[in-house]
C-alpha positions as CSV (number, residue, x, y, z in Angstrom):
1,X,-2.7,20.1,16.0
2,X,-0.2,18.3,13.6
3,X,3.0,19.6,12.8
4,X,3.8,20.4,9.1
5,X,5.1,16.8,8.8
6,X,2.4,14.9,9.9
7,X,0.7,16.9,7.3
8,X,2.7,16.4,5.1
9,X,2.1,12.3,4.7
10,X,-1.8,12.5,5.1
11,X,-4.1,13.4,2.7
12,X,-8.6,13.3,3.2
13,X,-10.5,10.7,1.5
14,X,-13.9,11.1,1.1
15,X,-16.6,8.7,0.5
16,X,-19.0,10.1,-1.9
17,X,-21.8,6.7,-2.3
18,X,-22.4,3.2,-0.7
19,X,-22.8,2.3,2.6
20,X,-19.8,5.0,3.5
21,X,-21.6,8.0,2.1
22,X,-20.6,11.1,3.4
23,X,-17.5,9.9,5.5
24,X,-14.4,11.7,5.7
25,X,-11.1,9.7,6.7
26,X,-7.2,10.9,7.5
27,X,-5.3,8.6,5.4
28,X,-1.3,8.2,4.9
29,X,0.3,8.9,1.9
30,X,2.1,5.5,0.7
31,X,5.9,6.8,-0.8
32,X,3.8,10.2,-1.3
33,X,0.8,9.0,-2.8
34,X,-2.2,8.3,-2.3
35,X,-4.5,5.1,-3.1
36,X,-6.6,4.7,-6.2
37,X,-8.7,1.7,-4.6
38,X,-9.3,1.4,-0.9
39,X,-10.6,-1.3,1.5
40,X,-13.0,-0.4,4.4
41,X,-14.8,-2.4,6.9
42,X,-17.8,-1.5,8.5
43,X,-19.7,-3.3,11.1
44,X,-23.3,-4.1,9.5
45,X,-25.9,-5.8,11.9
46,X,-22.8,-6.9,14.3
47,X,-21.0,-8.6,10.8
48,X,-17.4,-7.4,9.5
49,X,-18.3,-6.1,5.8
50,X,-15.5,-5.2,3.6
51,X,-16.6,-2.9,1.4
52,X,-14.2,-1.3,-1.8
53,X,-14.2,2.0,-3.1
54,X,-12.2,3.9,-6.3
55,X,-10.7,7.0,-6.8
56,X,-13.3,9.4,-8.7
57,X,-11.4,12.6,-8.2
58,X,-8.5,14.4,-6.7
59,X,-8.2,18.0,-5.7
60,X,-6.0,20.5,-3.1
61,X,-8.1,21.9,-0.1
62,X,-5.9,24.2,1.5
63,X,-1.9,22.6,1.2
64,X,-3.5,19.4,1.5
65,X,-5.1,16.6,-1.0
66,X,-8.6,15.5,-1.3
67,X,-9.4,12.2,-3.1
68,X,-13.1,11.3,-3.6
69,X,-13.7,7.8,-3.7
70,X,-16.9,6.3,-5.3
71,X,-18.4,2.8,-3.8
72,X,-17.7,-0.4,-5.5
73,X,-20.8,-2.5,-5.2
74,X,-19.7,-5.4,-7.6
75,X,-16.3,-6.2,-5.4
76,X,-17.8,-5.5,-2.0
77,X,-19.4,-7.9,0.6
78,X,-23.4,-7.5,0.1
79,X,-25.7,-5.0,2.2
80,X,-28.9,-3.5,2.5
81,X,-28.7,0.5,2.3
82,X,-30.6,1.8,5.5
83,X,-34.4,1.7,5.3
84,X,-34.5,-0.6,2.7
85,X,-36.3,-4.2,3.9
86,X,-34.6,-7.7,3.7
């Protein structure tokens, strides 16, 4: 377990669309704040894929911030969602 100030610099982003849907990260808090636009890459069919995503959203889970990001398809790299054909 993390001590209080650990905690204290990390906050949860979650990935509420895109490729990244449903993924929760531990991210540091930059000069005690968060990001409003975050950079991800993902492995898709053994490429590197950047994909971007904005801030929708921030709340306070228990002590500690949440901050729901929403997939920018326009800015990131191209992909197929699963199930979809090429």
């Amino acid at each position: 377990m993390a001590d209080k100030s650990t905690e204290s610099v990390l906050y949860t982003a979650e990935f509420v669309d895109g490729p990244l849907a449903g993924q929760v990260d531990a991210r540091v808090l930059i000069h005690g704040k968060h990001e409003p636009r975050v950079s991800m890459m993902a492995a898709v069919e053994g490429v590197e894929t950047l994909f971007w995503y904005d801030e929708v959203d921030t709340r306070d889970v228990q002590g500690r911030l949440h901050v729901r990001y929403r997939f920018d398809a326009g800015e990131s790299d191209p992909y197929l969602p699963t199930g979809e054909a090429q």
